[in-house]
C-alpha positions in Angstrom: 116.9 95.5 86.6 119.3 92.6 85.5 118.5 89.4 87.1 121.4 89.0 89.5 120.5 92.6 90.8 117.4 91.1 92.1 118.9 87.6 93.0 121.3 90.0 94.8 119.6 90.6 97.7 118.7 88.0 100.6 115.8 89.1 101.1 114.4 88.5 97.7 116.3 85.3 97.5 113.8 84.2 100.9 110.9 85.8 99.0 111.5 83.1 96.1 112.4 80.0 98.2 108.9 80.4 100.2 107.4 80.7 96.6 109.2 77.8 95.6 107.1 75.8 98.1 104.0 77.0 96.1 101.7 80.1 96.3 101.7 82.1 99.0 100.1 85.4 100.4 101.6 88.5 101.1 100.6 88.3 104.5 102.8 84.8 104.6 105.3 86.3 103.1 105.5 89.0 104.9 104.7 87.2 108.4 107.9 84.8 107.4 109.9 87.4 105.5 109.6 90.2 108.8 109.8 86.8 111.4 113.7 86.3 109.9 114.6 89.7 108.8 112.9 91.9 111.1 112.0 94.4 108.6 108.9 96.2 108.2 105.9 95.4 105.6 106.9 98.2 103.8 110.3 96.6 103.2 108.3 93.3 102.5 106.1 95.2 99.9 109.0 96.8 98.2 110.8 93.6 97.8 107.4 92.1 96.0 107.3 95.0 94.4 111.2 94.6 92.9 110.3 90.8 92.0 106.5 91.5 90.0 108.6 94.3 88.4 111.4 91.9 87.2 109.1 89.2 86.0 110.5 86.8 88.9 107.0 86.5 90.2 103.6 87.2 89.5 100.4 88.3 91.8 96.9 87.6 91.6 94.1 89.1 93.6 91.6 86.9 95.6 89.2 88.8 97.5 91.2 91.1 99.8 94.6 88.8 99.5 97.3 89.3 97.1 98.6 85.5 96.2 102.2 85.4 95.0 104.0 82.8 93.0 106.9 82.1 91.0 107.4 82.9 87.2 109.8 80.4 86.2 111.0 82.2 82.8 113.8 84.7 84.8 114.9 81.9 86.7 115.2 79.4 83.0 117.7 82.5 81.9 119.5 82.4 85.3 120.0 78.6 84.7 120.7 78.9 81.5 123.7 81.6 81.6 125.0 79.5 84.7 125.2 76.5 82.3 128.0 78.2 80.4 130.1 77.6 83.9 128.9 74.2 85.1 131.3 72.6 82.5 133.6 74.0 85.1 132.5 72.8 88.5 131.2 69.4 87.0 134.3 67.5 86.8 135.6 68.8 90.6 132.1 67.5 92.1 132.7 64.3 90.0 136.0 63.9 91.2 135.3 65.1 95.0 132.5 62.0 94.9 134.9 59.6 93.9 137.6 61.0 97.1 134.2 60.5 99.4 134.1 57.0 97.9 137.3 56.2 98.4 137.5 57.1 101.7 134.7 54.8 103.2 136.3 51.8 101.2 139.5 52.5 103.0 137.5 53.2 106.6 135.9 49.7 105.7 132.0 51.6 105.4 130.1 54.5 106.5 130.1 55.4 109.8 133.3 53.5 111.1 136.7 54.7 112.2 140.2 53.5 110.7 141.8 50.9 112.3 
């Protein structure tokens, strides 16, 4: 499965922003995963499943718990083949920092109206 396939799906993208946070259980996951998408642990499971399968994450038994974490090697390629199009978005931030900048000077700071 190519990489934005997985990244494709919310769900999946939820699954990797708890991990992000650190390790986390499949019963976390799950709890969080079901509490926002009201799916059931199958769903959950498959999803894990989708992300071990991909090399986005990796599981590790400890006693009866399955921990999940991140395996940061998918997402490295997913930064890297975006880094062909940040040459493209860079200078527009740039330039969209300096409008924000020039529009405090001319309301005389942060937080006040014009006159």
């Amino acid at each position: 499965m190519h990489a934005f396939d997985v990244l494709g799906d919310p769900v999946r993208r939820r699954i990797l922003e708890l991990l992000a946070d650190g390790e986390a259980s499949s019963g976390e996951v799950t709890a969080a995963v079901q509490r926002e998408f009201g799916i059931t642990q199958s769903a959950v499971s498959q999803h894990l499943k989708v992300l071990r399968e991909s090399g986005f994450a990796t599981a590790r038994i400890d006693g009866p718990r399955r921990i999940y974490a991140i395996e940061p090697g998918p997402m490295q390629e997913v930064d890297a083949w975006l880094d062909r199009f940040r040459m493209l978005w860079g200078p527009r931030l740039e330039a969209l920092a300096t409008e924000v900048a020039r529009g405090k000077k001319r309301r005389g700071g942060v937080g006040r109206p014009p006159s």
